[in-house]
C-alpha positions in Angstrom: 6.4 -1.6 20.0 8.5 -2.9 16.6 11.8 -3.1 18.8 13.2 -6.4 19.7 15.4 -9.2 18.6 16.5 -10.1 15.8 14.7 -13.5 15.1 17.6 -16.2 15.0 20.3 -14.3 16.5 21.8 -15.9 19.4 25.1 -13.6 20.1 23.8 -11.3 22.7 26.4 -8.6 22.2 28.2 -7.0 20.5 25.8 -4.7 18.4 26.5 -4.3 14.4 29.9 -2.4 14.6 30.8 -2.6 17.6 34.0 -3.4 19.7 34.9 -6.9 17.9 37.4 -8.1 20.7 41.2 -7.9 21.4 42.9 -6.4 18.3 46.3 -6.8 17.3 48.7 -5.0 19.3 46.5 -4.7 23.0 44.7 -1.3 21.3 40.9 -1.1 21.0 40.1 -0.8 17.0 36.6 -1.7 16.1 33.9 1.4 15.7 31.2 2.3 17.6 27.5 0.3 16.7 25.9 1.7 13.6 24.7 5.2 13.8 27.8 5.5 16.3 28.2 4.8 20.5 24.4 5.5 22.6 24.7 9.1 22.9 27.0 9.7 19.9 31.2 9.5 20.5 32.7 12.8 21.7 35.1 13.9 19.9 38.9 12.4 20.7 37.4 9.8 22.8 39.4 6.7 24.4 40.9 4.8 21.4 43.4 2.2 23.2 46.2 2.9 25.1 46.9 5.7 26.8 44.1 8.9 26.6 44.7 11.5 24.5 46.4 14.0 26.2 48.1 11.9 28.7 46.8 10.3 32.1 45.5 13.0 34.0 47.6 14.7 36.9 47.9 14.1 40.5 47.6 11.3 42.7 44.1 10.1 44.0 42.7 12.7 46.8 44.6 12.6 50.1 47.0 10.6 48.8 47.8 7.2 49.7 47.3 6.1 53.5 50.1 5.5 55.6 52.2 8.6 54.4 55.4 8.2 52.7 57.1 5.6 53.6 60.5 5.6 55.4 63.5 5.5 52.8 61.0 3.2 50.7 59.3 4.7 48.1 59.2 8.9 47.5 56.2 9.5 45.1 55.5 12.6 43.6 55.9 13.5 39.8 58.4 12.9 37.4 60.8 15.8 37.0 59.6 18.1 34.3 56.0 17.0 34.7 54.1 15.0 32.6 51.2 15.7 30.2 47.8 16.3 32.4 44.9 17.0 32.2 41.1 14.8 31.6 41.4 12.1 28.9 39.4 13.8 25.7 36.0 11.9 25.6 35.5 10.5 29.1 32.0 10.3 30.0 31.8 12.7 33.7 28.9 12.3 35.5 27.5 9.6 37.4 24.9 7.1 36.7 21.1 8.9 37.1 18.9 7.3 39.8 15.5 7.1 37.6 13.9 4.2 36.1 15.3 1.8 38.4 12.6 -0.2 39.5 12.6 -4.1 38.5 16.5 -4.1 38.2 17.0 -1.5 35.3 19.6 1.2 35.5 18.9 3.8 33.6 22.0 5.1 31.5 24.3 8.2 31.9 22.9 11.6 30.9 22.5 11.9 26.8 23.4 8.1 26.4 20.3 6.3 24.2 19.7 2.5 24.2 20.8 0.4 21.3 18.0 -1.8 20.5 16.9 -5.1 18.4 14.1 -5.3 15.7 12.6 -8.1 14.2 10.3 -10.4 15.2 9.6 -11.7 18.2 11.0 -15.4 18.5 8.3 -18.1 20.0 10.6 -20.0 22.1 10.3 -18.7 25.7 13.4 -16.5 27.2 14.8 -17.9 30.2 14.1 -16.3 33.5 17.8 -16.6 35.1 19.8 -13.7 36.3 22.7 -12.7 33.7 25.9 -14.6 34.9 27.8 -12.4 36.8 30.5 -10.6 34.5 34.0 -11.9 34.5 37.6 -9.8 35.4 39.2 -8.2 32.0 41.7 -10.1 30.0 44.6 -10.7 31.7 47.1 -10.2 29.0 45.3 -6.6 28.6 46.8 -5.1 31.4 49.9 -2.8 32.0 53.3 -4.7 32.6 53.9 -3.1 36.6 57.7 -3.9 37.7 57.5 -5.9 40.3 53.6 -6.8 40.1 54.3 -9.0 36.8 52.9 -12.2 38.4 49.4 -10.8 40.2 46.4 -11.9 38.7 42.3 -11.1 39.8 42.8 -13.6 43.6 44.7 -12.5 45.8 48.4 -12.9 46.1 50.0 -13.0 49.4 53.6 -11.7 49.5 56.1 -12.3 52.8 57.6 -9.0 54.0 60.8 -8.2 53.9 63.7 -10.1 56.2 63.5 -6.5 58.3 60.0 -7.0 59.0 61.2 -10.6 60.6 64.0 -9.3 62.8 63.4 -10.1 66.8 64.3 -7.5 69.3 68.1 -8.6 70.7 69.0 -8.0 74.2 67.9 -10.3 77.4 64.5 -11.3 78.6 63.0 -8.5 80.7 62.5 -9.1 84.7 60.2 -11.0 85.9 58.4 -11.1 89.4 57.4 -13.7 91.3 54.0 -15.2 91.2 51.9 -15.5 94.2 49.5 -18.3 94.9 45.6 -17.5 94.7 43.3 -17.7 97.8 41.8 -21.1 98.9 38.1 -21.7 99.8 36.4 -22.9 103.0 34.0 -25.3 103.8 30.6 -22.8 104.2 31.7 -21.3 100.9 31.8 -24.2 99.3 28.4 -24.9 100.5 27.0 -21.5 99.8 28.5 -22.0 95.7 26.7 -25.5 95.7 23.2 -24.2 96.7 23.6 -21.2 94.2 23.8 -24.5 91.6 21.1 -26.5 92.6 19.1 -23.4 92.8 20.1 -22.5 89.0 18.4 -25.9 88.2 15.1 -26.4 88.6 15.1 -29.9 88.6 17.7 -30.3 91.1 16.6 -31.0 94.7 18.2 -28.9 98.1 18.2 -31.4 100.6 21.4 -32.9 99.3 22.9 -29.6 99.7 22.1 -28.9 103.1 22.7 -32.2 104.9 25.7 -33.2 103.0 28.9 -33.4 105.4 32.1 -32.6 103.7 35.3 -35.4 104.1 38.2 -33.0 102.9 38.5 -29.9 100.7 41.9 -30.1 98.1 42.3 -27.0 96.8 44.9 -26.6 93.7 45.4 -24.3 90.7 44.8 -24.8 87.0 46.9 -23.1 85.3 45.5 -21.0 81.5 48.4 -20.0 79.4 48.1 -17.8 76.1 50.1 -17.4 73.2 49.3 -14.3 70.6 50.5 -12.7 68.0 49.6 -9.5 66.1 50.3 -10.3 62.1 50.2 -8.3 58.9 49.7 -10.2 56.1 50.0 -8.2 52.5 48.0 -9.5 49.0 47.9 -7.6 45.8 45.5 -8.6 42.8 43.9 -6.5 39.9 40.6 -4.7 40.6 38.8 -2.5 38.0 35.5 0.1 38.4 33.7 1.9 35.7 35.6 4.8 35.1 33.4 7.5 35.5 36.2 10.6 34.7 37.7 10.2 38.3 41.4 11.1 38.4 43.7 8.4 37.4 47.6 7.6 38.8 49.3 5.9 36.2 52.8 4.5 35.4 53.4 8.6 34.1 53.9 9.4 37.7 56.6 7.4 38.8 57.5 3.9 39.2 54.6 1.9 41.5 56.0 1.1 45.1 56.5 -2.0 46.5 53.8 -4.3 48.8 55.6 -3.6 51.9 56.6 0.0 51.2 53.3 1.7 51.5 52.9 2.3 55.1 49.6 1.5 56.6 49.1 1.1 60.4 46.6 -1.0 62.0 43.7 1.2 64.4 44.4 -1.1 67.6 46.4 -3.9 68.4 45.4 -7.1 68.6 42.0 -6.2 66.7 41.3 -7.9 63.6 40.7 -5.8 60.6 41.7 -5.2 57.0 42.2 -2.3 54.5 42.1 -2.2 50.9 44.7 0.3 49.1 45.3 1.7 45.8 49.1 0.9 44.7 49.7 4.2 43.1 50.9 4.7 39.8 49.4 1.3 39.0 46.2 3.0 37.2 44.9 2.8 34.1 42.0 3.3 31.2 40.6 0.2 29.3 37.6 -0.5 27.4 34.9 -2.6 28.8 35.6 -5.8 28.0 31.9 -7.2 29.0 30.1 -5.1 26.7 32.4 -4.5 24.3 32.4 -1.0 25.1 29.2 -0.4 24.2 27.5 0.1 28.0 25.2 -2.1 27.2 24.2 -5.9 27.2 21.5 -7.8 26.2 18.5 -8.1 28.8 19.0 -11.4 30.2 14.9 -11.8 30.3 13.4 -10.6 27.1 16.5 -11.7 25.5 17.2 -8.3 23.6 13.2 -8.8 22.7 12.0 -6.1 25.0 8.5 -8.1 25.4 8.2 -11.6 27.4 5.5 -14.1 26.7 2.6 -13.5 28.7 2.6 -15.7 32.2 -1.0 -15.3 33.0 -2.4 -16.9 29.9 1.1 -18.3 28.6 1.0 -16.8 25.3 -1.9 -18.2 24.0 -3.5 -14.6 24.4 -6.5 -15.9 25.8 -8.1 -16.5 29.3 -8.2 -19.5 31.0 -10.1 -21.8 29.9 -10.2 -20.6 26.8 -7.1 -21.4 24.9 -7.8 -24.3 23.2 -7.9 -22.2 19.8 -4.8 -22.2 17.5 -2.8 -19.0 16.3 0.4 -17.9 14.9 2.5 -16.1 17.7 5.2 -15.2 14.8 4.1 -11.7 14.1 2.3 -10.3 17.3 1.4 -7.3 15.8 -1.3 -8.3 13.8 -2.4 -11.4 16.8 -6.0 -10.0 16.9 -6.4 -10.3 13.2 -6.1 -13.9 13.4 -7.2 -15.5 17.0 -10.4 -16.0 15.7 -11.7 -15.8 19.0 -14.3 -12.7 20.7 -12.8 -9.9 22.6 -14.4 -10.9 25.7 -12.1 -14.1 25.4 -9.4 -12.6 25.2 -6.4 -12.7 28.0 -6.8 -9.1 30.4 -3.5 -9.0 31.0 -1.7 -8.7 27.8 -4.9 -8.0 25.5 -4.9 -11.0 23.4 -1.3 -10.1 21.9 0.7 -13.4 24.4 3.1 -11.0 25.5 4.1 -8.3 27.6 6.0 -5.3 27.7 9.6 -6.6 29.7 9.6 -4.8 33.2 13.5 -5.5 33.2 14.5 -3.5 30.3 11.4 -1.7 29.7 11.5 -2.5 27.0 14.6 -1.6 25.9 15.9 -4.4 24.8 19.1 -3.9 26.1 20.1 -3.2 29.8 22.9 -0.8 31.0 26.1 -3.2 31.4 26.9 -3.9 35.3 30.4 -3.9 35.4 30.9 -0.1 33.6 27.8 1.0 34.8 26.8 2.1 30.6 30.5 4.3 30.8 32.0 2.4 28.5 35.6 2.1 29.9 37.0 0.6 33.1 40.0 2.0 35.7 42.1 -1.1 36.1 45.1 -0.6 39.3 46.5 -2.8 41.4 44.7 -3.2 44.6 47.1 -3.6 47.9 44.9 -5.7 50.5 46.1 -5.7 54.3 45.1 -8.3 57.3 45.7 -7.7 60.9 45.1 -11.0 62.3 45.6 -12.0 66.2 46.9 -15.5 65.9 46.1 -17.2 69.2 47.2 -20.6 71.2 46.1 -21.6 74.6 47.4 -24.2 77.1 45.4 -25.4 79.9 47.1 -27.1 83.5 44.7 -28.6 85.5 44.6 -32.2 87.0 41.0 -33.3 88.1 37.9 -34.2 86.5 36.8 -30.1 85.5 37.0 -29.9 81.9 39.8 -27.7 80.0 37.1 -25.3 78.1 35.5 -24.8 81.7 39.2 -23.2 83.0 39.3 -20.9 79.6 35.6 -19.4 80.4 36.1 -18.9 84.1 38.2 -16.1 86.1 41.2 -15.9 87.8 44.6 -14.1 88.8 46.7 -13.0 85.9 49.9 -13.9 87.3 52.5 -13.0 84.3 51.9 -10.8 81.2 54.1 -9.6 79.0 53.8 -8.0 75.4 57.1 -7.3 73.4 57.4 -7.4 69.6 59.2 -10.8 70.4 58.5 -12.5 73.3 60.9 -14.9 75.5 60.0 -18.2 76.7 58.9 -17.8 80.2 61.4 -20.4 81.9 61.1 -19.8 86.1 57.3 -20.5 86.6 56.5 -22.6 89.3 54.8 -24.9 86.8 57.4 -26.6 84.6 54.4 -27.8 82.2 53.7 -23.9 81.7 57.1 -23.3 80.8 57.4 -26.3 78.5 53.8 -24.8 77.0 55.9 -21.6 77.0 58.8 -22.7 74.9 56.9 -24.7 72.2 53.9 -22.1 71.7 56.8 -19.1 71.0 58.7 -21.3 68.7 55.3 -22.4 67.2 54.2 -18.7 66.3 56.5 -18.3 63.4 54.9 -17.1 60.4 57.0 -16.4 56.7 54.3 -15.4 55.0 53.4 -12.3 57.5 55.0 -10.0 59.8 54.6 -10.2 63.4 54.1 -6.5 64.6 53.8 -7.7 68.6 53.1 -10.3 70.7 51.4 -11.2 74.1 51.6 -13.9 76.5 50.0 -14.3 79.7 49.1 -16.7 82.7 46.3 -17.3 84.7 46.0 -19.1 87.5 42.4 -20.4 88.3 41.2 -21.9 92.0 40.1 -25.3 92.1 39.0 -26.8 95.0 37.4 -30.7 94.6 34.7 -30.7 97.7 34.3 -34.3 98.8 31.5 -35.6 101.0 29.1 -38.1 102.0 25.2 -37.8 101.9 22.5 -41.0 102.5 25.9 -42.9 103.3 27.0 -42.9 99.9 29.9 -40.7 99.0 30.1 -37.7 96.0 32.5 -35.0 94.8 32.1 -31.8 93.1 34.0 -28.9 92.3 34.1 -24.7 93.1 36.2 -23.6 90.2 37.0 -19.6 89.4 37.1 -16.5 91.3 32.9 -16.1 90.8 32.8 -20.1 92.3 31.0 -21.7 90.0 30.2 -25.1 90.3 31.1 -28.4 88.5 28.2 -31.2 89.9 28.0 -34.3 87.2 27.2 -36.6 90.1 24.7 -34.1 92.0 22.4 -36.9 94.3 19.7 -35.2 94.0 19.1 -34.6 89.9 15.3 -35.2 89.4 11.8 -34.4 90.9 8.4 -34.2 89.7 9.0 -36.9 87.7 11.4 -35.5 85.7 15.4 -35.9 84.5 18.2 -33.8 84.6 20.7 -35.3 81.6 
């Protein structure tokens, strides 16, 4: 094959002719590559700005989600219409699903490959991935009112002061909590031989002879704080444009963050949405190609042949390669190795190279970011986050651990859920109440709406069992409704010669 690059040229794109960068102005000037576009240029294709014939009509299918917003914005199209119809040129189709083993992607029907010629340099292509492609020019896209300061990262934008307004009136009625059962003796027992017998290290005898001085039973209390937020972010975002419809500035003037109504599919679930801004849409040539839909191949290095890696370009077997010959014109290689056939390397036949199985040899692979279409759709992209933000405080006054309370069960003695919830201020426990009052002033958030929030307590049994075994005296604890058991001093931790940390 004669195809490949251009010995000495380091620029991998763009080809002879092609698109030579930002013009003056924001339009796309330069011509297609010599011998015109892969494929040839229909006829009134995309030349900057705005397509021929206007953008085309219609929003995207099924609208926007949400519905229209209430009082906020109205969509639909501008009185008296506006010039539809497919901009003149567009490539339809989509990409074809052949040839796409070892990476390549073949290009769009009737679209040929620009290629390289020359001869094939000696220096060895490198063997990294092409670096990923980078957003469009910033200063290329469309002034938006009220979008003038995004940018390709997200930027998160407080709702509006109506979003923030509490619910007025009183605190609702609340009733009184009652206390949670106690434990006796034999239970206790029974919940500390269901724990010895969970550990197979831990010896029974304790268990069973142990004689118990007092039982103090109490109640930790678990109090939770939560609230449901919507937090909104807009940024640029851009896909090949492929023909699909486009909603552009034509249509009317874009809506605001906070006026495209979106609902989340449960409360208190995590989960976000990604949204079109409509009327935000627009057509620009490829900036990472140049619009040509293609790039260099990142392994042959526009070459469309790599040096061999089973003899390493010295064209013969192993062993073998001591002999010196010029690499610089591989056609004629066999012509001057000066060595037999039977020498010569199996794999590439002597030549110290071989056919690049990521372009195949091409040359020239079809450009990721426009998928070999030439042209991008740019819009603003509305992101959405339902987040539960969450706060616990624990009461509890012996030795148990707080994470132990959080994990086990017990009575729900108060819960509540209002779009904003009072400080509970009559609980028995005044530290729940003083947990109450600075967890509710805590969940304040500027930069996101509060849709509802939750509180709730828990009251968990706890019952320290103290006793005496081998005249030596011990403590553990039944904790939760299930009675599971808190032992760090068990008497009886090791046997067989084994320890229990």
């Amino acid at each position: 094959m004669n195809s490949g690059y251009q010995g000495g040229q380091t620029t991998p794109y763009p080809p002879s002719g092609g698109y030579q960068g930002p013009q003056p102005g924001g339009s796309y000037q330069g011509g297609p590559p010599t011998g015109g576009y892969p494929g040839g240029q229909q006829a009134g294709g995309y030349s900057g700005g705005q397509p021929a014939g206007g953008y085309p009509s219609g929003q995207p299918a099924g609208g926007y989600p949400g519905g229209q917003p209430a009082g906020g914005y109205s969509g639909g199209q501008p009185a008296g219409g506006y010039p539809g119809g497919q901009p003149a040129g567009a490539y339809p189709g989509t990409t074809t699903a052949s040839n796409q083993e070892s990476g390549y992607i073949a290009p769009p029907q009737g679209v040929s490959v620009p290629q390289y010629t020359g001869a094939i340099p000696e220096n060895e292509a490198p063997t990294e991935q092409q670096s990923a492609p980078t957003a469009p020019p910033l200063e290329k896209m469309d002034a938006i009112p009220g979008y003038q300061n995004i940018g390709f990262t997200e930027s998160f934008l407080p709702p509006p002061p109506t979003y923030q307004d509490a619910m007025k009136g009183p605190p609702p009625e609340r009733q009184n909590i009652s206390n949670v059962p106690t434990i006796t003796e034999q239970e206790a027992r029974d919940a500390l031989l269901e724990f010895v017998a969970d550990n197979c290290c831990y010896g029974k005898k304790a268990a069973e002879d142990l004689n118990f001085n007092d039982l103090k039973s109490s109640s930790a209390f678990h109090y939770t704080m939560e609230s449901f937020t919507e937090a909104r972010s807009t940024e640029w975002a851009y896909e090949p444009y492929t023909g699909q419809t486009i909603d552009g500035p034509h249509n009317g003037p874009a809506p605001g963050p906070w006026d495209i109504q979106s609902k989340p599919s449960q409360l208190f679930k995590n989960e976000a949405r990604r949204i079109e801004v409509p009327h935000t849409a627009s057509i620009k040539p490829c900036h990472h190609c140049f619009a040509s839909g293609f790039i260099r191949c990142h392994k042959c290095q526009g070459r469309g042949r790599t040096r061999c890696f089973t003899c390493n370009g010295s064209g013969m077997r192993m062993g073998h390669n001591h002999h010196h010959h010029d690499h610089h014109n591989h056609d004629h290689h066999h012509h001057h190795h000066g060595f037999a056939d039977d020498n010569r390397c199996t794999w590439c036949h002597g030549s110290g190279f071989r056919d690049c199985g990521t372009c195949h040899t091409r040359g020239m692979v079809v450009c990721p970011l426009c998928r070999g279409y030439h042209q991008l759709k740019c819009y603003i992209c509305l992101t959405i986050k339902w987040h539960t933000e969450e706060d616990h405080h624990i009461v509890e006054r012996t030795a148990l651990p707080d994470h132990l309370i959080k994990q086990a069960q017990g009575q729900v003695a108060f819960e509540e859920s209002l779009p904003r919830v009072y400080p509970i201020t009559q609980f028995q426990e005044s530290e729940v109440n003083q947990a109450s009052a600075s967890l509710v002033a805590k969940h304040q958030f500027p930069s996101k709406a509060i849709l509802m929030q939750r509180q709730r307590v828990r009251i968990v049994p706890v019952t320290v069992c103290m006793y005496k075994w081998k005249d030596a005296d011990a403590d553990f604890i039944v904790y939760g409704f299930e009675k599971k058991v808190y032992a760090p001093n068990y008497p009886q931790k090791c046997c067989c010669g084994c320890s229990i940390i």
